[in-house]
C-alpha positions as a printed Julia matrix, in Angstrom:
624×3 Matrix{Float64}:
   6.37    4.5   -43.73
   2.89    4.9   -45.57
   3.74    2.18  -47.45
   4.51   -0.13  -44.78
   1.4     1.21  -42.89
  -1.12    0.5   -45.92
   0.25   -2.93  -45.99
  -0.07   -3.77  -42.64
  -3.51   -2.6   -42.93
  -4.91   -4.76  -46.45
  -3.32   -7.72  -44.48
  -4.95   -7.41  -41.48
  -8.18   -5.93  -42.95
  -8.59   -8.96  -45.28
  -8.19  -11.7   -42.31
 -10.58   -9.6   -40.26
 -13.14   -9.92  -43.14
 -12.53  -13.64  -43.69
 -13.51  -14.65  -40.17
 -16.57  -11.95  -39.93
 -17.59  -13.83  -42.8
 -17.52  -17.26  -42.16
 -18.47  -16.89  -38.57
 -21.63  -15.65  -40.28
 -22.11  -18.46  -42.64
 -21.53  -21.28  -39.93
 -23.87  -18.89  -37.34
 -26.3   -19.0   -40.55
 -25.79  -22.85  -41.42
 -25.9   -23.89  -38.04
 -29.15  -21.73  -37.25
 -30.87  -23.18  -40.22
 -31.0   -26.5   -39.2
 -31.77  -26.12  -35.77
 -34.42  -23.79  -36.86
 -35.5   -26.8   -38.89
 -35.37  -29.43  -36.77
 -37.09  -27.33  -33.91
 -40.24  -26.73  -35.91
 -40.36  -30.2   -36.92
 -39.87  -31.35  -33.2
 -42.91  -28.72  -33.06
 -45.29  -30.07  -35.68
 -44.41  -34.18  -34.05
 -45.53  -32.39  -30.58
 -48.66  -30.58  -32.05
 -49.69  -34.36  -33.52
 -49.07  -36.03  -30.09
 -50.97  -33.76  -28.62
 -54.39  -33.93  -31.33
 -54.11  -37.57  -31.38
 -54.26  -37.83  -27.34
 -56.89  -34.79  -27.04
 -59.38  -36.74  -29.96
 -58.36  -40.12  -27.91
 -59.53  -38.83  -24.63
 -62.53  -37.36  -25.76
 -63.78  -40.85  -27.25
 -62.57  -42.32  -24.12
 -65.2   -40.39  -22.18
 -67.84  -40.99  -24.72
 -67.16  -44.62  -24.31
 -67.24  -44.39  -20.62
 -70.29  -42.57  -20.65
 -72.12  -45.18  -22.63
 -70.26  -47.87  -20.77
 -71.76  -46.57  -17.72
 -75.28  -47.59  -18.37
 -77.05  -50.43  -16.55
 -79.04  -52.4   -18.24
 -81.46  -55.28  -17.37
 -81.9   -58.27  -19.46
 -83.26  -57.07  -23.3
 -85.59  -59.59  -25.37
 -84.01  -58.76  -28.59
 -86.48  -57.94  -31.26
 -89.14  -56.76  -28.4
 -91.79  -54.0   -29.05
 -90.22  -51.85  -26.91
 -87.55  -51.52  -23.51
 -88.66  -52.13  -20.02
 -88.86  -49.08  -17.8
 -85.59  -49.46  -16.14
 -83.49  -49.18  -19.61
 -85.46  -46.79  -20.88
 -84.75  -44.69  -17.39
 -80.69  -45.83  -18.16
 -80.67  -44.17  -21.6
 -82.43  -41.08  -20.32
 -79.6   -40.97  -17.9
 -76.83  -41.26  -20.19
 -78.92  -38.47  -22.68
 -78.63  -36.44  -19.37
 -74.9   -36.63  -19.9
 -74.3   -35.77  -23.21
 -77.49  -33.46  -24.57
 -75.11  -30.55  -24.84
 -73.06  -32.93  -27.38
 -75.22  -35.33  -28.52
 -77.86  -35.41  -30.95
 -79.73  -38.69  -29.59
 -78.82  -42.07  -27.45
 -80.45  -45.9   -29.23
 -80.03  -48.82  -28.34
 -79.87  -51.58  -31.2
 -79.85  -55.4   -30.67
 -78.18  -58.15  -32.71
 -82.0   -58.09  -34.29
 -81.33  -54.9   -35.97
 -84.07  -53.41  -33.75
 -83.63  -50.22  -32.5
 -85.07  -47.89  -29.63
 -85.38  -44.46  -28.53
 -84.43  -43.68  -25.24
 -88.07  -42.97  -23.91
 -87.93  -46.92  -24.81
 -89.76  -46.43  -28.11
 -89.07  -48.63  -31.03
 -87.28  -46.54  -34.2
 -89.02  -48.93  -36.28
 -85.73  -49.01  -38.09
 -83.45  -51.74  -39.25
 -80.03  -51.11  -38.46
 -78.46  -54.34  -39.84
 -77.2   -52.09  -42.58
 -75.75  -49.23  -40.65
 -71.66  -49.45  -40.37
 -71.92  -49.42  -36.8
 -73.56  -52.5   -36.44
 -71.6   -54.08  -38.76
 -68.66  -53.54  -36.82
 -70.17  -54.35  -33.35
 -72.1   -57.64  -34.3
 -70.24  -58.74  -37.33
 -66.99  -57.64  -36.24
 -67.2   -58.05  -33.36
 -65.91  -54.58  -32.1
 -66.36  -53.43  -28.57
 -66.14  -49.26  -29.4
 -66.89  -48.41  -32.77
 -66.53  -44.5   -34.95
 -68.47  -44.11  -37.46
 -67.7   -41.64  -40.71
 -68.71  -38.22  -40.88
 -72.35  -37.8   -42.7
 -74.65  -34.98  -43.22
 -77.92  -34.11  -41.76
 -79.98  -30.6   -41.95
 -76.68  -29.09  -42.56
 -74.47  -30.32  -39.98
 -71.88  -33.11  -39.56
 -72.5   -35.92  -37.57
 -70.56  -38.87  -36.37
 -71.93  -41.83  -34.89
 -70.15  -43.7   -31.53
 -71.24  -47.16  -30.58
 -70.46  -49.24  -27.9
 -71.05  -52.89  -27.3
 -72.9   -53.95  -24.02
 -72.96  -57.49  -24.33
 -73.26  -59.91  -26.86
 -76.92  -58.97  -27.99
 -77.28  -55.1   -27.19
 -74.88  -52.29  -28.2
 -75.44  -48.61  -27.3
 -75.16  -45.7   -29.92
 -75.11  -41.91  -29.52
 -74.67  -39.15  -32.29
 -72.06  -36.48  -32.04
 -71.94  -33.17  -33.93
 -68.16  -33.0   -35.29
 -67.94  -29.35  -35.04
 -68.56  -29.5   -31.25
 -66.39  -32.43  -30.81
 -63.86  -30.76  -32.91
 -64.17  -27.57  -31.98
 -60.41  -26.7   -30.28
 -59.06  -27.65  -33.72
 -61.12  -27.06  -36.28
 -59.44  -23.34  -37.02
 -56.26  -24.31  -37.52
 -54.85  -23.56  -40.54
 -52.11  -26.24  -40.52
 -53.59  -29.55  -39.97
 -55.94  -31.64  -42.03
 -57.75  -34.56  -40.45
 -59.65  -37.33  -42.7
 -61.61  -40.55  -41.58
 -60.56  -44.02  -42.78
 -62.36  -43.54  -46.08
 -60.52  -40.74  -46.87
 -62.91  -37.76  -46.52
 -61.68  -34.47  -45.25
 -63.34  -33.31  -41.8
 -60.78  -30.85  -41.08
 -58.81  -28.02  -43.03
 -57.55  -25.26  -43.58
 -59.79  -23.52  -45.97
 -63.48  -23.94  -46.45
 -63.8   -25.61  -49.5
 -61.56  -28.65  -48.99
 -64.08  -30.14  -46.51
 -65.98  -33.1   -47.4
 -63.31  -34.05  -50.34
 -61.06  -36.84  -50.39
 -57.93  -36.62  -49.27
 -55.52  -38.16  -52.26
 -57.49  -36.33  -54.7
 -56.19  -32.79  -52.69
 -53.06  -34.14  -51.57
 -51.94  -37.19  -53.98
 -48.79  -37.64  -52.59
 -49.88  -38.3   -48.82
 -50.38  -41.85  -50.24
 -46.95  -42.07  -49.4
 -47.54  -41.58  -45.87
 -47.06  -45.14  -43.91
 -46.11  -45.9   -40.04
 -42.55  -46.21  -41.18
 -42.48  -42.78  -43.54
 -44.67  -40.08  -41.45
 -43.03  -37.38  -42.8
 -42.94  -35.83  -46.29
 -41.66  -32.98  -48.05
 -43.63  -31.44  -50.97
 -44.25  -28.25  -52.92
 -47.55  -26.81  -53.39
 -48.31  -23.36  -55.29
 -49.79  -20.33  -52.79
 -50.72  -17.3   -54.29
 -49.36  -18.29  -57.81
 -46.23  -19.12  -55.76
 -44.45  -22.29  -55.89
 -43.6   -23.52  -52.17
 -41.95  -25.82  -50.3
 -43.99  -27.85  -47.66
 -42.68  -30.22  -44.99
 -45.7   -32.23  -43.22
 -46.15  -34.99  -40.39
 -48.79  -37.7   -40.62
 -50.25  -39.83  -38.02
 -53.22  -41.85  -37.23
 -55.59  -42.68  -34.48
 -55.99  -46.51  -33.66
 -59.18  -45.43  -31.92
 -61.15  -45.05  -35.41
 -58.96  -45.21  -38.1
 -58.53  -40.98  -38.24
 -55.87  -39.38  -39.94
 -53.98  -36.12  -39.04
 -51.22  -34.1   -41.02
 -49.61  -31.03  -39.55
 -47.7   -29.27  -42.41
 -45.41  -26.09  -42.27
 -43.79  -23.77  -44.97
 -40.33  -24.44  -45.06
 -40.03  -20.49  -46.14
 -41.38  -19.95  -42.4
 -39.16  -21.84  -40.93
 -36.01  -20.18  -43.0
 -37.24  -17.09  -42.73
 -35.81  -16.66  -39.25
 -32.25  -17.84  -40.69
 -32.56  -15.61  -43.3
 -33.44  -12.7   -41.23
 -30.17  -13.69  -38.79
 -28.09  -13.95  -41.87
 -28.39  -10.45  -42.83
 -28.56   -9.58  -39.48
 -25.58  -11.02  -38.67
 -23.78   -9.76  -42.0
 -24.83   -6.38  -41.31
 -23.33   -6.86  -37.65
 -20.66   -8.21  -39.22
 -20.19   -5.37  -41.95
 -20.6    -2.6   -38.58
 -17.94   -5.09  -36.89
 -15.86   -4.66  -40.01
 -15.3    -1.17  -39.9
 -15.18   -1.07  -36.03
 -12.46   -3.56  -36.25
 -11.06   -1.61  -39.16
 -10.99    1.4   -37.09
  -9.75   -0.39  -33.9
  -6.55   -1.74  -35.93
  -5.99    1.34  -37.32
  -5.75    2.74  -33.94
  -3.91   -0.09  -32.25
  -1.56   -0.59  -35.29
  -0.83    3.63  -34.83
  -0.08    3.21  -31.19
   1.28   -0.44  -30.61
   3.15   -0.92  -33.72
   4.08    2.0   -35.88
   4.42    4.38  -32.97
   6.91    2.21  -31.34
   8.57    1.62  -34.33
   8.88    4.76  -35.28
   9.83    4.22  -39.01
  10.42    1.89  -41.87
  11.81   -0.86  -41.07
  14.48   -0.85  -43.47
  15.66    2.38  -42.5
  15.98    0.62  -38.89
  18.47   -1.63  -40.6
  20.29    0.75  -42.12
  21.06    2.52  -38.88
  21.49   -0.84  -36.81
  24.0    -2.16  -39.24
  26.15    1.38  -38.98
  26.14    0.99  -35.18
  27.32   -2.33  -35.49
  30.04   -1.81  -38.12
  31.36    1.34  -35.0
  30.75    3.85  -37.96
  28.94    6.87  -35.64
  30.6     9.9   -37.9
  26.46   10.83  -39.0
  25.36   13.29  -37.05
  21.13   12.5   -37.0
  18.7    15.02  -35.72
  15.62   13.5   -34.85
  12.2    14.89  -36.46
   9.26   15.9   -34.67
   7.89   12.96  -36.53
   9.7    10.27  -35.1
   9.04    8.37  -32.39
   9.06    4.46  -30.77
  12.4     2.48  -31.63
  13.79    4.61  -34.69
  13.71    7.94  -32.03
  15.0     6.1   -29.56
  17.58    4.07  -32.26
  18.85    7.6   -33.34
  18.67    9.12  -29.81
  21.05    6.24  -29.34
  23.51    6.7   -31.82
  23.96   10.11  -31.29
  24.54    9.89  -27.81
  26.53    6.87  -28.04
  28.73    8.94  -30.67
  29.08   11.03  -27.68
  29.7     8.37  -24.75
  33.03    7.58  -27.33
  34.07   10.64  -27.17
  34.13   11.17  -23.74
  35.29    8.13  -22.87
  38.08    8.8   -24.88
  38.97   11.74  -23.08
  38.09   10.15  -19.68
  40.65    7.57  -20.86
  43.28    9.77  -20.93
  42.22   11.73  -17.98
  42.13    8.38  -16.13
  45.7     8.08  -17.09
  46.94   11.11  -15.61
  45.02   10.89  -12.54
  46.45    7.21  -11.55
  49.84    9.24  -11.62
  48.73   11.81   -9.41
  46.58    9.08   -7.11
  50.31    6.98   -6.43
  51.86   10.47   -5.12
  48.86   10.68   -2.88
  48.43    7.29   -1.57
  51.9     7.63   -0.3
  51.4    10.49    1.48
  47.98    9.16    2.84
  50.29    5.93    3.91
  53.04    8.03    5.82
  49.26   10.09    7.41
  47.83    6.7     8.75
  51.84    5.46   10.18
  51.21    8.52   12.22
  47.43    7.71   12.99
  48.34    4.16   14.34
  50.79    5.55   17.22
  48.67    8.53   18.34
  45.73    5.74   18.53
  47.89    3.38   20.35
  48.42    6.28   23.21
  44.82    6.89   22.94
  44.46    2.95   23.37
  46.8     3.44   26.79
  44.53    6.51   28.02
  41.48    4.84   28.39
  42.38    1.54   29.7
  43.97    3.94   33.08
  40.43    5.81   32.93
  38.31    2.5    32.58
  40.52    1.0    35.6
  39.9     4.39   38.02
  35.97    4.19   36.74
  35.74    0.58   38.15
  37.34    1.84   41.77
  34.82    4.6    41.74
  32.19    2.08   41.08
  33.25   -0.06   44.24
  33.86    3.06   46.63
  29.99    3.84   45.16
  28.43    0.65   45.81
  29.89    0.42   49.57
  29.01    3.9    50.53
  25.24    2.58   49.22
  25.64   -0.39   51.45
  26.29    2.05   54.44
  23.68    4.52   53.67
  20.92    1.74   53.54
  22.43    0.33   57.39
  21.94    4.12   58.08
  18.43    4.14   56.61
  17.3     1.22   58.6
  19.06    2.28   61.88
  16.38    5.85   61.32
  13.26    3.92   60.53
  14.2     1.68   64.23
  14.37    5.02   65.65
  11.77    6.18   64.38
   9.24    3.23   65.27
  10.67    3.67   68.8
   9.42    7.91   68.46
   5.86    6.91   67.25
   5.73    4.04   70.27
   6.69    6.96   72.74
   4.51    9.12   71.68
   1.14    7.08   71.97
   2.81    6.5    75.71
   2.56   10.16   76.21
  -0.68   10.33   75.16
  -1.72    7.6    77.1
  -0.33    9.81   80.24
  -1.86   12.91   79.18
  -5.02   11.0    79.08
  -4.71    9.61   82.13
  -3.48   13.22   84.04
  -6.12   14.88   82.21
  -8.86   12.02   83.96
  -7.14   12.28   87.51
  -7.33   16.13   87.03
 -11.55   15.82   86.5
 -11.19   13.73   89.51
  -9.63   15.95   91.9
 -12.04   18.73   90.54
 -14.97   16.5    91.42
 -13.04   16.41   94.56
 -12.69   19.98   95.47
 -16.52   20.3    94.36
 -17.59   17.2    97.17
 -15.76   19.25  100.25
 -17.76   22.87   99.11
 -20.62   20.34   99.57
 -19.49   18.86  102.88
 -19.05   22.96  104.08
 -22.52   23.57  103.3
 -22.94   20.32  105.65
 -21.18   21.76  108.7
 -22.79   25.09  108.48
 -25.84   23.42  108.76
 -24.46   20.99  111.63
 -23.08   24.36  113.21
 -26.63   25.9   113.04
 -28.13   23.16  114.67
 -25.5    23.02  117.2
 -25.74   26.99  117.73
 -30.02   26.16  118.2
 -29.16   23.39  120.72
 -26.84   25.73  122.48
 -29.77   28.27  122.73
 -32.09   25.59  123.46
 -29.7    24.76  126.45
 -29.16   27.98  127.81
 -33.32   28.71  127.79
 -33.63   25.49  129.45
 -31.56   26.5   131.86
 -33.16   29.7   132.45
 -36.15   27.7   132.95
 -34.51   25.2   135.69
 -33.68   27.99  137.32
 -36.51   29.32  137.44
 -38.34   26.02  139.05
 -36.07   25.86  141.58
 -35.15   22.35  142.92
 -37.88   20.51  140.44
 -35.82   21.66  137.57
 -32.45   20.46  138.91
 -32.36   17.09  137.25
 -33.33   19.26  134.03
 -30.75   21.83  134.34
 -28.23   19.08  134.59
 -29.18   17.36  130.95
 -29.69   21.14  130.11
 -25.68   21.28  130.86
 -24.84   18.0   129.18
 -26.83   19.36  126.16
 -24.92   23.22  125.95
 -21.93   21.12  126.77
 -22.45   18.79  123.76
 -23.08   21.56  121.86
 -19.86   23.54  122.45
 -18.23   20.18  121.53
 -20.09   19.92  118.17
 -19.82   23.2   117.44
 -15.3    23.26  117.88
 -15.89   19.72  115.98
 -17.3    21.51  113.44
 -15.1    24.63  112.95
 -12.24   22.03  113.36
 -13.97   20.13  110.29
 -14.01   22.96  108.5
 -10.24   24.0   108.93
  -9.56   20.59  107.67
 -11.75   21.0   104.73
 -10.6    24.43  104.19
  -7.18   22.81  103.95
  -8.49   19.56  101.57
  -9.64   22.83   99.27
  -6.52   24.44   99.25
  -4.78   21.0    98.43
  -7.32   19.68   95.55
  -6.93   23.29   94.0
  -3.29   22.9    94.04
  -3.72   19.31   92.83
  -5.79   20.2    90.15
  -3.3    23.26   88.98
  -0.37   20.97   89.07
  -2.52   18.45   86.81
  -3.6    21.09   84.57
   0.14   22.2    84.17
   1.24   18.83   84.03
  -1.54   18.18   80.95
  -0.04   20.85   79.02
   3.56   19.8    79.71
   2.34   16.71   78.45
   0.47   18.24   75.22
   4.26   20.28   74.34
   5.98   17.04   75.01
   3.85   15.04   72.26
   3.88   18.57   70.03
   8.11   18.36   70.6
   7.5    13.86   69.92
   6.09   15.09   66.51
   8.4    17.28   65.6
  11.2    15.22   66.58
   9.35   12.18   64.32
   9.31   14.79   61.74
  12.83   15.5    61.63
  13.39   11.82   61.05
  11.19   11.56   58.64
  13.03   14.51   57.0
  16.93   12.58   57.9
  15.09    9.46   56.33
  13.85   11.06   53.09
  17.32   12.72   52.95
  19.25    9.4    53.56
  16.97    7.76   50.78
  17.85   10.56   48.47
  21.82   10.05   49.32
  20.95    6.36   48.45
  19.16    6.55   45.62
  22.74    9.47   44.85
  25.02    6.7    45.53
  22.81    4.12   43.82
  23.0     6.68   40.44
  27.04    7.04   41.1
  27.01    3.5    41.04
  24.9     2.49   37.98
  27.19    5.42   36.34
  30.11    4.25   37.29
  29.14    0.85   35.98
  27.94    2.29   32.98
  31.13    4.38   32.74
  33.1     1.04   32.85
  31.03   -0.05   30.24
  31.56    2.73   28.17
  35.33    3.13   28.96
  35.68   -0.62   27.93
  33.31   -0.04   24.52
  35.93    2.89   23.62
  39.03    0.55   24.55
  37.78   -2.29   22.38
  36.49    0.28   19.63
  40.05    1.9    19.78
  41.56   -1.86   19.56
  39.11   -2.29   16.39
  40.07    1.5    15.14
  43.61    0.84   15.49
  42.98   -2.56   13.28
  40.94   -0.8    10.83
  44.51    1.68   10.52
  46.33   -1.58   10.38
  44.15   -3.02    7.16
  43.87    1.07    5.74
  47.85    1.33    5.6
  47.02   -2.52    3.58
  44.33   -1.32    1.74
  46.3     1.83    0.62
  48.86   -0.58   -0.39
  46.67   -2.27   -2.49
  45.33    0.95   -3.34
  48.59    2.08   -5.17
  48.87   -1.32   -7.39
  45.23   -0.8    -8.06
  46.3     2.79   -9.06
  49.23    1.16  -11.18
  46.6    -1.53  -12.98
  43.66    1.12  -13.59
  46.49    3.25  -15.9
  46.75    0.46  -17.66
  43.57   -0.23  -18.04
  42.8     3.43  -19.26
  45.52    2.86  -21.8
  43.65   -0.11  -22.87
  40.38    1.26  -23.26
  41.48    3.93  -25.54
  42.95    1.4   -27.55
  39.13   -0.55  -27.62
  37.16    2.57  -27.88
  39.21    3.88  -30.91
  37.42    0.52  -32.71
  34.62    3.25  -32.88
  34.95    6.65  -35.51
  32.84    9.28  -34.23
  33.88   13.41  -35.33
  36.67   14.9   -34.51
């Protein structure tokens, strides 16, 4: 198992080694040259960019000068009128911080200051004029030369045909964004060196620094060399380019040691990632080969093949016991043998059991047969039973449904009734109402004739005064003798009308006196007949509530009847479920006495069938 395990491991170490390794190389290879080809993209950029930066910086010099107006110049005169003068002052204006001095020349070779001064000077020698008269040159750069120290370049520009414009530049100014780089050199068109990176190469020529830039053209601008730095012999890629403006040269250069040096650093990087990935992966295998491989395999595989081939051959005599050790397939492989040793011999006794028991199973199948003969005709009676009790549970349910037909004629027979009650007993009320009203009336009655006595007493007391009255008056007739006849007379007629008032009166008041008696009576008999009334509404209600009571009670018999009925139905329905489940129960007994038929040749073929299984299983030699 060691063995197998150390194998496994070698193999799968080696592979894992192989591919840290060459992914590494490629990553390396492939870094490289795009490390490479990056810095060179680089270097071409830097050059695009000096060569446009110098270029627009004479383009504004030129524009400057070009902006001048100038009158018509005598060429060769003394000196310039006012108003050119005044231009050149202007353009000084402009450029003092740069310049060193603005002249104009002529074709002449005269020259002027810009307070309009002549120099004195002949500048048919200079190279400027050369190249704007002779040449014919609109924009002209001169080379670098010295003065008190300094470098100087000359710009000219061409006005017209007989006057040109020139201004002097200090080249550290106009250079001064470059002029500290330490990877460019920039010569003029004769060669000489006005940038670099050290000191000392200034003001040389270029081929005799650098003799292989000769080989720099439009079609070859870039050139591998190696130069020694610090008494060490290196490898130098560089770009050239030139400026059509003035004829200006430019070379951006770059150790190629730089540019490797970041590929170099990411190869060891990346082998000592991959040497860290190594071991991780290593490890990792180690730990996956423990639990997905050799774990579930448990063992060497050629003890595995021993054991299978044993199995198959049926030879399971080896009793194995398993060690603590074990585990995956060759556990499980000798786990299986070892019960499967014991699955034979069980089955072989089972076999025989089996046997035996079919014997025993025939003699009781044919008892269970003669069980279910006896099980059909007791479920045939049963059968008979409830078809009687389903047909009596569907006359119940008729009888039911009719006395709930009755019962709701009864029910709406009470609520007529009833409606008739509540009608005659807002009649009653009405009348008590009424009697009640005619009683107050009477009352009010009885009250008037008290009032009409008080009248009479009063007529009586006037009639008892005129009765007085009379008799005085009479008195008095008397009294005059024969003048108070005719007085004495109406004194008569007045006593006499008097006493007739007076029996009116007391005959009024009998009457009244009567009236009394009678409205008293009348209002008793309406006061009796009001509470009459008032019990024969109180007996109305309670008569109403009695039928209210026999109505509830019929509903309650209805809703009875109503539950008889839906029982009885669902009686029927249940009487009729255990009819047709005793049809299907006596089937089932039909196919039971078949199935136990079938039962006993199954019985018959599954002896056999033990007998040959033994024979198979005896293929197999296990222990005794």
């Amino acid at each position: 198992m060691k063995k197998f395990k150390l194998q496994v491991i070698l193999a799968l170490g080696a592979i894992v080694a192989a591919i840290i390794v060459t992914i590494a190389l490629l990553d390396f290879l492939a870094f490289r040259t795009e490390s490479m080809d990056l810095n060179k993209e680089i270097l071409r950029e830097k050059n695009a960019t000096l060569e446009a930066g110098i270029k627009e910086k004479f383009e504004n010099y030129k524009l400057v000068l070009s902006s001048i107006e100038l009158e018509e110049h005598e060429v060769g005169a003394p000196e310039l009128s006012p108003k050119n003068a005044a231009g050149m002052s202007a353009v000084y204006g402009i450029l003092k911080e740069r310049s060193n001095g603005v002249y104009l020349f002529d074709k002449s070779g005269s020259s002027y200051r810009r307070d309009g001064s002549n120099t004195g000077k002949d500048y048919k020698g200079r190279s400027y004029y050369k190249a704007v008269f002779d040449r014919n040159e609109d924009f002209y750069v001169s080379s670098t030369y010295m003065s008190k120290g300094l470098r100087f370049v000359a710009i000219a520009y061409k006005v017209n045909a007989n006057v040109a414009l020139m201004t002097t530049i200090q080249l550290d100014t106009f250079l001064v964004d470059i002029k500290d780089r330490k990877d460019l050199f920039v010569y003029t068109d004769n060669g000489t060196v006005i940038i670099a990176p050290y000191e000392d190469a200034l003001g040389q020529k270029m081929l005799d620094l650098r003799p292989g830039y000769e080989q720099f053209t439009p079609e070859t601008p870039e050139l591998s060399y190696k130069i020694e730095i610090d008494g060490v012999k290196e490898e130098v890629s560089a770009f050239w380019g030139q400026m059509d403006i003035n004829g200006w040269s430019y070379v951006t250069f770059i150790e190629t040691s730089k540019i490797t040096k970041g590929a170099n650093t990411q190869l060891l990087y990346s082998l000592i990632i991959g040497l860290v990935c190594f071991i991780i992966a290593c490890l990792i295998l180690l730990v996956v080969m423990d639990k997905l491989v050799l774990k579930p395999v448990g063992g060497a595989p050629e003890d595995i093949a021993k054991l299978i081939e044993k199995m198959a051959d049926g030879d399971l005599r080896d009793k194995l016991t398993p060690s603590p050790k074990d585990t995956g397939i060759y556990r499980s492989l000798v786990a299986l043998s070892n019960q499967l040793s014991e699955i034979v011999c069980n089955s072989l006794k089972v076999s025989e059991s089996v046997a035996s028991s079919s014997e025993e199973l025939n003699a009781v199948m044919n008892d269970t047969l003669k069980n279910m003969e006896s099980e059909k005709q007791q479920v045939e009676q049963i059968s008979t039973a409830i078809y009687e009790l389903s047909t009596t549970s569907q006359e119940v349910s008729s009888k039911a449904v009719s006395a709930e037909d009755e019962t709701k004629v009864s029910l709406s027979n009470i609520e007529s009734g009833k409606v008739t009650l509540e009608k005659n007993i807002a009649l009653t009320n009405d009348i008590s109402i009424s009697v009640a009203e005619t009683a107050m009336i009477v009352d009010e009655l009885r009250k008037f004739t008290i009032e009409i006595v008080t009248v009479i007493d009063v007529i009586n007391g006037i009639s008892d005064q005129t009765n007085l009255l009379a008799l005085n008056a009479a008195i008095e007739a008397a009294r005059a003798g024969e003048a108070g006849r005719g007085f004495a007379v109406v004194a008569d007629e007045v006593r006499s009308l008097a006493s007739k008032t007076q029996q009116s009166t007391v005959s009024i008041q009998d009457i009244i006196l009567k009236l009394q008696q009678q409205a008293e009576k009348a209002s008793s008999n309406m006061t009796q007949n009001v509470d009459l009334i008032e019990g024969s509404v109180v007996l109305a209600d309670q008569v109403k509530a009695a039928f209210e009571d026999i109505a509830q009670a019929t509903k309650a018999i209805s809703e009875i009847n109503a539950m008889v009925a839906t029982a009885s139905v669902q009686q029927t329905g249940v009487t009729e479920d255990i009819s047709k489940n005793t049809t299907e129960a006596f089937d089932l007994v039909q196919q039971n006495v078949q199935s136990i038929n079938q039962a006993l040749q199954a019985a018959t073929e599954l002896a056999q069938l033990a007998q040959t299984q033994k024979d198979d299983i005896g293929f197999f030699k296990v222990m005794d």
